[in-house]
C-alpha positions as CSV (number, residue, x, y, z in Angstrom):
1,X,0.0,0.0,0.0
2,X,1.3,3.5,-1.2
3,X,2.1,6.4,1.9
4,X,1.4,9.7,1.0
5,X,4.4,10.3,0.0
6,X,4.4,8.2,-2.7
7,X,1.1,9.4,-3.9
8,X,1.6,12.9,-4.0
9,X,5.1,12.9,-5.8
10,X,3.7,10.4,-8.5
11,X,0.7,12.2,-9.0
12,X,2.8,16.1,-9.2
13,X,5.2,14.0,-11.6
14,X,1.9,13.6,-13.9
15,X,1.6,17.3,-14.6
16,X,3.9,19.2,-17.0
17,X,6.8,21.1,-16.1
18,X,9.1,23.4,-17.6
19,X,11.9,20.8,-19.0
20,X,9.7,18.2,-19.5
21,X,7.1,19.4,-21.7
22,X,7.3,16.3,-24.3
23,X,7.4,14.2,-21.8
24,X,4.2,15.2,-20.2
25,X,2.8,15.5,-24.3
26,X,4.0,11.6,-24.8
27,X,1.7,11.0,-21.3
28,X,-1.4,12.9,-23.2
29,X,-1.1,10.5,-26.2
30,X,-0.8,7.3,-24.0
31,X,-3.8,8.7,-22.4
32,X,-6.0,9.5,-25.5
33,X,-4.8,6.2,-27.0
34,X,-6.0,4.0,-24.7
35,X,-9.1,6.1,-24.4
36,X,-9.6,6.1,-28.2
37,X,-9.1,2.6,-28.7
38,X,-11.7,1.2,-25.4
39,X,-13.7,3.9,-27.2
40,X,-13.5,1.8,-30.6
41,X,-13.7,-1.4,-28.6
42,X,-17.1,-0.6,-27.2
43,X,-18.6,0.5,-30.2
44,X,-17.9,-2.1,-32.4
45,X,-19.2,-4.8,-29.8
46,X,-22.4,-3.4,-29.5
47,X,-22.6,-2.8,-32.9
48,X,-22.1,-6.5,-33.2
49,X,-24.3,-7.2,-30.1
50,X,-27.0,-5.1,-31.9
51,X,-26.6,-7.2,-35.1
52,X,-26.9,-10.4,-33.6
53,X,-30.4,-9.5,-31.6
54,X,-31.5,-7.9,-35.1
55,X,-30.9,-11.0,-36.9
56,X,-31.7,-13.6,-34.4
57,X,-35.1,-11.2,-33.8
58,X,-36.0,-11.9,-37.7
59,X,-34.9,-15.8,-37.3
60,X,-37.3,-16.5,-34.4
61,X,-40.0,-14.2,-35.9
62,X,-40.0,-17.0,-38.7
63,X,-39.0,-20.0,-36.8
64,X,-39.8,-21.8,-33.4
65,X,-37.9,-21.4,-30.0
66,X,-38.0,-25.5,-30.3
67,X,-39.2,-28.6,-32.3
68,X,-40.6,-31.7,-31.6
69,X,-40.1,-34.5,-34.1
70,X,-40.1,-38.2,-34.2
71,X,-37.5,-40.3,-35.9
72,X,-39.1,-41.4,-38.4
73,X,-40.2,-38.2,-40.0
74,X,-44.3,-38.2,-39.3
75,X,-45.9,-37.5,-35.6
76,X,-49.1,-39.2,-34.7
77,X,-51.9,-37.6,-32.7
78,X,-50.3,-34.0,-32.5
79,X,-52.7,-32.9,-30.7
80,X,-51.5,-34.8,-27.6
81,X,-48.3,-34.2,-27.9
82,X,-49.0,-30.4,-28.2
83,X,-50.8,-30.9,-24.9
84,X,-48.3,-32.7,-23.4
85,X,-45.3,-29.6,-24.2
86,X,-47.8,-27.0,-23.0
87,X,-48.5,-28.5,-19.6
88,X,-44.7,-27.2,-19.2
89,X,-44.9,-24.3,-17.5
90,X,-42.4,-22.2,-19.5
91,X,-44.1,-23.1,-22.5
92,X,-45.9,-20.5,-24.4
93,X,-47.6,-22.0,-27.4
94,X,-47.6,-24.5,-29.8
95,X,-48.6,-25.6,-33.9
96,X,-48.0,-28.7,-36.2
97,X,-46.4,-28.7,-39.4
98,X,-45.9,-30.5,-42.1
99,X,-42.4,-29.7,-44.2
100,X,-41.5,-31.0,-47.5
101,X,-39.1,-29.7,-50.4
102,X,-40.9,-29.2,-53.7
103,X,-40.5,-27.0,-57.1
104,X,-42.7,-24.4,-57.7
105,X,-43.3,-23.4,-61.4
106,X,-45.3,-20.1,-62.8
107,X,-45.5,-20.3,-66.8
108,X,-41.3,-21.3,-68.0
109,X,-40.0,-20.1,-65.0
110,X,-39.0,-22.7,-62.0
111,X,-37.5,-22.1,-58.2
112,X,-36.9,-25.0,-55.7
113,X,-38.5,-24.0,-52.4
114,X,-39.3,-25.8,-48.8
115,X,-43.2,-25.8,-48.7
116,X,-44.7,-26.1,-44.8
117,X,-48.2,-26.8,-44.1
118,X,-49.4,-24.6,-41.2
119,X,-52.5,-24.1,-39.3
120,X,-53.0,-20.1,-39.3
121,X,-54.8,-19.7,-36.2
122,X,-52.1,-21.9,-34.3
123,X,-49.3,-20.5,-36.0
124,X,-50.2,-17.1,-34.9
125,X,-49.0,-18.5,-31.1
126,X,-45.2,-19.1,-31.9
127,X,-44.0,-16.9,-34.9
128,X,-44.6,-13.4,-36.2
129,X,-44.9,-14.6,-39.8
130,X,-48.8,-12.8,-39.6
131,X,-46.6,-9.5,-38.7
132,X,-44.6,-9.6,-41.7
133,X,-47.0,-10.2,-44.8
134,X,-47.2,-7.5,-47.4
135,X,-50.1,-8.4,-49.6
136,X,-53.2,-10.7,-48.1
137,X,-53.4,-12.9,-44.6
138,X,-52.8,-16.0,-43.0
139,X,-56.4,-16.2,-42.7
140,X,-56.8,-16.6,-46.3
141,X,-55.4,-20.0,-46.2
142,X,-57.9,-22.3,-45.7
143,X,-58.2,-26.0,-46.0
144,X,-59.5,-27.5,-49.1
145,X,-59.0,-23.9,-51.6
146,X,-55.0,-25.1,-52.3
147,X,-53.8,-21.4,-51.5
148,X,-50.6,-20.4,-50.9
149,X,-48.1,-17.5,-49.2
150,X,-44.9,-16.9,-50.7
151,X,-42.0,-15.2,-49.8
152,X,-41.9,-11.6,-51.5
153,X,-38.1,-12.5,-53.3
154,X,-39.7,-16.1,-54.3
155,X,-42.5,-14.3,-55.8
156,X,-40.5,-12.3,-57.3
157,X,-38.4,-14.9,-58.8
158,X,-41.3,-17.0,-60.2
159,X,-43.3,-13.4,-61.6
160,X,-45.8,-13.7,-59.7
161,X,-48.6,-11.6,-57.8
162,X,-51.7,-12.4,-55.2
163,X,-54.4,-14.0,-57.8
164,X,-52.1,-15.9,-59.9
165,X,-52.1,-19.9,-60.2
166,X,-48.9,-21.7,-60.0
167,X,-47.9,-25.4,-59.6
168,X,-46.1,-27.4,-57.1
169,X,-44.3,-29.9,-57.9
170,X,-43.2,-33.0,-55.1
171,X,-41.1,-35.5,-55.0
172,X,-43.3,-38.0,-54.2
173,X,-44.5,-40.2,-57.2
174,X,-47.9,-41.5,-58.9
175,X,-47.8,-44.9,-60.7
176,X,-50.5,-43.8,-64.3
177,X,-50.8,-45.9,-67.1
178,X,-48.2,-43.7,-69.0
179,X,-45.7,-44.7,-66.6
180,X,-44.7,-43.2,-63.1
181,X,-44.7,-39.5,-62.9
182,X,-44.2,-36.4,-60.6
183,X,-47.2,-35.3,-57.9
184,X,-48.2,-32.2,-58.5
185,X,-50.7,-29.6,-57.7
186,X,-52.1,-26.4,-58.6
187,X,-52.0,-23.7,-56.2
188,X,-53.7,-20.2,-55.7
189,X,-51.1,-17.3,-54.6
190,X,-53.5,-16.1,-52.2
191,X,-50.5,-13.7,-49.7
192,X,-47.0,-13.1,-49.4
193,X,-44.8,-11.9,-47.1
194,X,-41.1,-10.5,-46.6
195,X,-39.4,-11.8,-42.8
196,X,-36.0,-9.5,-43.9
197,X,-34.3,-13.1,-44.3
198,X,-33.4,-13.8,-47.9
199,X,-33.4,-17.3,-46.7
200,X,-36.5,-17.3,-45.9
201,X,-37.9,-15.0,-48.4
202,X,-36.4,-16.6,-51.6
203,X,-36.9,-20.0,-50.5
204,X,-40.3,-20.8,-48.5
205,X,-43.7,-21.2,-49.4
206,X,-46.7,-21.4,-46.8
207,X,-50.2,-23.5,-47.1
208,X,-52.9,-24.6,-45.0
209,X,-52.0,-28.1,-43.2
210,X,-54.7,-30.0,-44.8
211,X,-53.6,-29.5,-48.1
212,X,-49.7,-30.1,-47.4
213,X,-51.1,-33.5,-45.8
214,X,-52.8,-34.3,-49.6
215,X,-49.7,-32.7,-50.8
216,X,-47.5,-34.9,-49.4
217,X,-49.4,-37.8,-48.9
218,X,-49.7,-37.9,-44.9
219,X,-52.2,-40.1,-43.5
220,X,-54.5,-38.0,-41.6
221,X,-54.1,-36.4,-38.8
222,X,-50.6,-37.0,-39.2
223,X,-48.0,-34.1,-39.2
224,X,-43.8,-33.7,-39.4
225,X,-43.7,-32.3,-35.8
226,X,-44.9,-29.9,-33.6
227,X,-42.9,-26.3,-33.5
228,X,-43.5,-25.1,-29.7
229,X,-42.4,-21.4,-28.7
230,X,-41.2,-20.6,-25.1
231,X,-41.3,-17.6,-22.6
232,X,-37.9,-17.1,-22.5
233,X,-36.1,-18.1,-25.7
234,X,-32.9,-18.3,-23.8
235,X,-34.3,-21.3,-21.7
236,X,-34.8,-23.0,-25.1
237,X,-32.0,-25.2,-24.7
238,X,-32.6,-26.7,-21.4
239,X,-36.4,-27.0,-21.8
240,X,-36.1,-28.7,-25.3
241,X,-33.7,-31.7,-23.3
242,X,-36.9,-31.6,-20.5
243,X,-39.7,-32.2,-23.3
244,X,-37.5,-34.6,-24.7
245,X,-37.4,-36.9,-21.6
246,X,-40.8,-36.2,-21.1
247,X,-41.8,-37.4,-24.4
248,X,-42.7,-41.1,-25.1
249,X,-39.5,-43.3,-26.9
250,X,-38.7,-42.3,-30.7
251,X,-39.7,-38.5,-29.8
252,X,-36.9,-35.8,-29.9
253,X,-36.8,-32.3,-29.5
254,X,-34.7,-29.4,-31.4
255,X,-33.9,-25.6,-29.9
256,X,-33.5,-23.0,-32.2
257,X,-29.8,-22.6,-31.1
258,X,-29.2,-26.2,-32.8
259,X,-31.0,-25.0,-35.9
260,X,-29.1,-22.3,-36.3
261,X,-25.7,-23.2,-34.9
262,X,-23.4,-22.4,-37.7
263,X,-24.8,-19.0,-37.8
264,X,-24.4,-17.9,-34.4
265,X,-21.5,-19.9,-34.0
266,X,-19.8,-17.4,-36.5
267,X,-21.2,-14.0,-35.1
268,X,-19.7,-15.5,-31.9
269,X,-16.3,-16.3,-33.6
270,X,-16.4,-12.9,-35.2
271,X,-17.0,-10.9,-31.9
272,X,-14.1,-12.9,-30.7
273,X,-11.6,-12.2,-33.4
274,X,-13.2,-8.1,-33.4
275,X,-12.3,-8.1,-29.6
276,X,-9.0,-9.3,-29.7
277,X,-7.8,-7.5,-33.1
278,X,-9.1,-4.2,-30.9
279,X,-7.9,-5.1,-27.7
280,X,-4.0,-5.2,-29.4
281,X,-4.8,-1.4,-30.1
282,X,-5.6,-0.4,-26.6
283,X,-2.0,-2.8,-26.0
284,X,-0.8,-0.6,-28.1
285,X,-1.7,2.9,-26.7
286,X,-0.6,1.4,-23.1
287,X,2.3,0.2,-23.5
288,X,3.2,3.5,-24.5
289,X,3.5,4.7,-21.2
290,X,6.5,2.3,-20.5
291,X,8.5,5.1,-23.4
292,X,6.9,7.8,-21.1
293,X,7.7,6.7,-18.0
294,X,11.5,5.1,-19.0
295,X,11.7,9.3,-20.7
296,X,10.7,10.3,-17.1
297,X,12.9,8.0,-14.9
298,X,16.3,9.7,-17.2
299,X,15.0,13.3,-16.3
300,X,14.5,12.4,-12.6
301,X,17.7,10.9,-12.1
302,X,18.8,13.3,-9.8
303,X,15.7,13.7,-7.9
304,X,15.3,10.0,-7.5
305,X,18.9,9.8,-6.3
306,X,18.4,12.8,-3.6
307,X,15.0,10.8,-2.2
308,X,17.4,7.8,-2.1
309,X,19.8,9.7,0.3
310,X,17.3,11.5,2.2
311,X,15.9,7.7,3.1
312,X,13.5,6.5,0.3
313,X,13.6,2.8,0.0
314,X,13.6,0.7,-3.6
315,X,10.3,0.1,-3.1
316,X,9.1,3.9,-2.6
317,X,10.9,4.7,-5.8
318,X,9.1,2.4,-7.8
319,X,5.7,3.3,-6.1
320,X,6.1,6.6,-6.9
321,X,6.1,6.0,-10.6
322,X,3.7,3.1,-10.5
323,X,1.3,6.1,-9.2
324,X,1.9,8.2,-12.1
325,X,1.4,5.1,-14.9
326,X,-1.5,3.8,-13.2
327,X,-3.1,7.6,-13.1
328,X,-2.7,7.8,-16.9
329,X,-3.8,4.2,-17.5
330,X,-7.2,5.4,-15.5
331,X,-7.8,8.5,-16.6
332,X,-7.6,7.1,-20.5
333,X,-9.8,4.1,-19.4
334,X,-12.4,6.3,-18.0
335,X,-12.3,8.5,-20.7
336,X,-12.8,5.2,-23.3
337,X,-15.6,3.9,-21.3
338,X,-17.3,7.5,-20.6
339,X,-16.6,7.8,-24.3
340,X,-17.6,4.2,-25.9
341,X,-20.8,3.7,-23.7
342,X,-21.8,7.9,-24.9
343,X,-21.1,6.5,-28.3
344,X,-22.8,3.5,-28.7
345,X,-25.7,4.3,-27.2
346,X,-26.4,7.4,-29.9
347,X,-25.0,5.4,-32.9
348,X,-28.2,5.6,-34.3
349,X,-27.8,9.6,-34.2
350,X,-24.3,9.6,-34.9
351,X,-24.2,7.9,-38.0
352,X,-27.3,9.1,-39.5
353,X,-25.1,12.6,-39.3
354,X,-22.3,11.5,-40.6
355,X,-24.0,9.6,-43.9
356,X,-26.0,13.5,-44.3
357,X,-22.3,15.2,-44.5
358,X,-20.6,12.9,-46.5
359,X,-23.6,11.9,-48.6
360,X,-23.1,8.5,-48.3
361,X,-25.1,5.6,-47.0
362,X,-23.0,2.8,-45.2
363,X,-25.9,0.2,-45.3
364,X,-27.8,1.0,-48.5
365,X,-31.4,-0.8,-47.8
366,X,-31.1,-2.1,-51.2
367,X,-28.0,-4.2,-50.7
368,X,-28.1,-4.5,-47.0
369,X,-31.2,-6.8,-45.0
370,X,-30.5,-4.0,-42.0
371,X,-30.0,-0.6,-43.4
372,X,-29.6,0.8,-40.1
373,X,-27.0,0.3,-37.6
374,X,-28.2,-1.1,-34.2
375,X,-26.1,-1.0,-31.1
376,X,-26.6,-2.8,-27.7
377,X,-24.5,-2.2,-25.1
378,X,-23.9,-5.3,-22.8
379,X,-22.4,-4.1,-19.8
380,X,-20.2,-7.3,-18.9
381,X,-18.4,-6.4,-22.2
382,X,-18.0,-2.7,-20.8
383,X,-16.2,-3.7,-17.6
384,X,-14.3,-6.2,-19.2
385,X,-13.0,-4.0,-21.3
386,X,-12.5,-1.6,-18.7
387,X,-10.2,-3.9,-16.5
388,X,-8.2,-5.5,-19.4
389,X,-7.1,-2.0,-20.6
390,X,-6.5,-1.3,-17.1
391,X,-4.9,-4.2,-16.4
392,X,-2.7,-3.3,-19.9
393,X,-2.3,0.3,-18.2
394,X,-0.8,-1.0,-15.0
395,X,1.4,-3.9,-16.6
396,X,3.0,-1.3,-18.4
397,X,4.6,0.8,-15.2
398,X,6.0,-2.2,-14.2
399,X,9.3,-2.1,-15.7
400,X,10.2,1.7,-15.7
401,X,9.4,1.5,-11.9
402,X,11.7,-1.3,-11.6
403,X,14.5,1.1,-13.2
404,X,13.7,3.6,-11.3
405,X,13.7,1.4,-8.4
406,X,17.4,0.8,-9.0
407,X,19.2,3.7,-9.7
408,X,22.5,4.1,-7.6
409,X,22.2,7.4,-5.8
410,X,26.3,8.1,-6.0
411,X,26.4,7.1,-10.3
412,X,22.9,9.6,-11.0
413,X,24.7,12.7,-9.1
414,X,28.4,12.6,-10.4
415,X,27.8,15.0,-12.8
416,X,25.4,17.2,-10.6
């Protein structure tokens, strides 16, 4: 623990004198450097952090939190097995599907696509798909009319609009007399929709589940599983292994995390890389104060050597400029994270002004599915970054201290 002493001649070392102007100026830099680069840090992790929620927002507004399926690809009695899955507390809602890939063709044109039979009124319980449709309503599939809901780039890609006929084409065969051929069925475009997911809107087409059971050829009352969605998303995981024991043998349960593993596996991996590629700059910017304070241990020679004689220990000496290191490691890292946090959470003001006086657009809505930048600032990643650049800051003083620490009183004031 630091006397006095200690503290008050490392912290009047901090402030500029007349002989050691530059030296106080390389201090500055090391300070705004560290500051500028936790600044940077913070920003582009919640950028990232904003990112992910944006995207994995659209993925569950589409999807389910979790699936239950049986192994061999058809679940009897859904009904009880929805039951079953909502007598879980955390569970919210639940709808069966039927999923099957098929080709959709509109006069020459042709587009693969995964076609899912749905019940609208259930499906309105675990998905947001009713929130995103641009033309018509889940309401207008009913069972029986062969309607369908495509995706506004899928509708697009086959040149078609709400009104027009198209045909789906399974894989699933029919023995005729002319030999076996291709199941397929005329269809009504009765909606469509647009999630902000090219996946999903270039490649998914929506009917009633009556028709995808005639479609596909399920017995009835037979369906490919039953999507459930849960209170707390995050839960999804643990909940998902529950159901699964819960379930009777040959029954399994998926989370959306497993669906979508490669996907967030990389935003992960790419937060990681981002944090560490920034974190070197901060490194950078801190371990510039070792140059300061070695620049500052020369100048004080002979003041170092006259504390020696009037009694300073070693250990006193290096305390004193282990105050003024860690001063300018904290006032830079409070700066940063006064600065980053004051940032991030007006990026959405910030860059909007900066696009108007350069008249450019960084995310042109056109190219881009997000056209804006979202931030969310996570406040673990705030003081983490906060005590690594710290931490940076401190390791820094460590050797010039040392130095200063051993300076031979006799040897600095020869030449005095």
């Amino acid at each position: 623990m630091f006397r006095p002493l200690e503290l008050f001649i490392g912290l009047r070392y901090t402030r500029a004198k007349r002989r050691n102007h530059f030296i106080s100026f390389i201090s500055l830099t090391s300070m705004l450097g560290i500051a500028l680069g936790i600044t940077a840090l913070i920003t582009v992790l919640s950028v990232m952090n904003g990112f992910q929620q944006e995207l994995r927002g659209r993925i569950l507004a589409m999807t389910a939190h979790a699936t239950i399926n049986h192994w061999n690809g058809q679940v009897e009695d859904w009904q009880a097995v929805r039951d079953q899955a909502l007598n879980h507390p955390e569970v919210e809602g639940g709808a069966p599907f039927i999923r099957g890939e098929a080709m959709l063709n509109h006069a020459s044109l042709v587009s693969g696509a995964l076609v899912q039979g749905i019940l609208p009124q259930e499906e309105q319980q675990i998905s947001d798909i009713g929130g995103k449709m641009v033309q018509g309503s889940l309401a207008d599939l009913r069972p029986g009319e062969f309607g369908v809901i495509l995706g506004k780039a899928l509708a697009n890609a086959l040149a078609v609009q709400v009104g027009d006929k198209l045909t789906i084409i399974t894989p699933q065969t029919t023995v005729t007399p002319a030999g076996i051929l291709p199941r397929l069925k005329r269809f009504d475009v009765v909606g469509i929709f647009e999630a902000g997911m090219y996946e999903y809107d270039r490649g998914l087409a929506l009917i009633h589940v009556a028709d995808a059971s005639k479609l596909f050829q399920f017995p009835e009352g037979v369906v490919s599983g039953v999507r459930l969605k849960m209170h707390d998303l995050f839960q999804a995981p643990r909940l998902a292994r529950d159901l699964a024991n819960q379930l009777p043998e040959g029954y399994s349960a998926r989370d959306w995390t497993q669906d979508h593993a490669s996907f967030f596996r990389a935003v992960q991996i790419e937060k990681t890389a981002m944090f560490v590629i920034l974190t070197l700059i901060v490194a950078v910017a801190a371990f510039n104060i070792v140059s300061a304070l070695v620049m500052v241990v020369t100048d004080k020679q002979a003041d170092i050597a006259i504390l020696r004689t009037l009694g300073a220990t070693p250990l006193s000496i290096m305390g004193i400029f282990i105050v003024q290191g860690i001063t300018i490691g904290l006032i830079g890292t409070l700066l940063g994270l006064i600065g980053g946090v004051s940032l991030a959470t007006h990026v959405d003001v910030v860059v909007p002004f900066i696009e108007q006086a350069l008249g450019i657009k960084f995310l042109a809505p056109d190219v881009y599915l997000i056209s804006d930048l979202p931030a969310q600032v996570q406040w673990g990643d705030v003081w983490t970054i906060g005590l690594v650049a710290f931490g940076l800051a401190t390791l820094a003083t460590l050797y010039p201290a040392w130095r200063a620490a051993r300076t031979q009183p006799a040897e600095a004031l020869r030449y005095e």
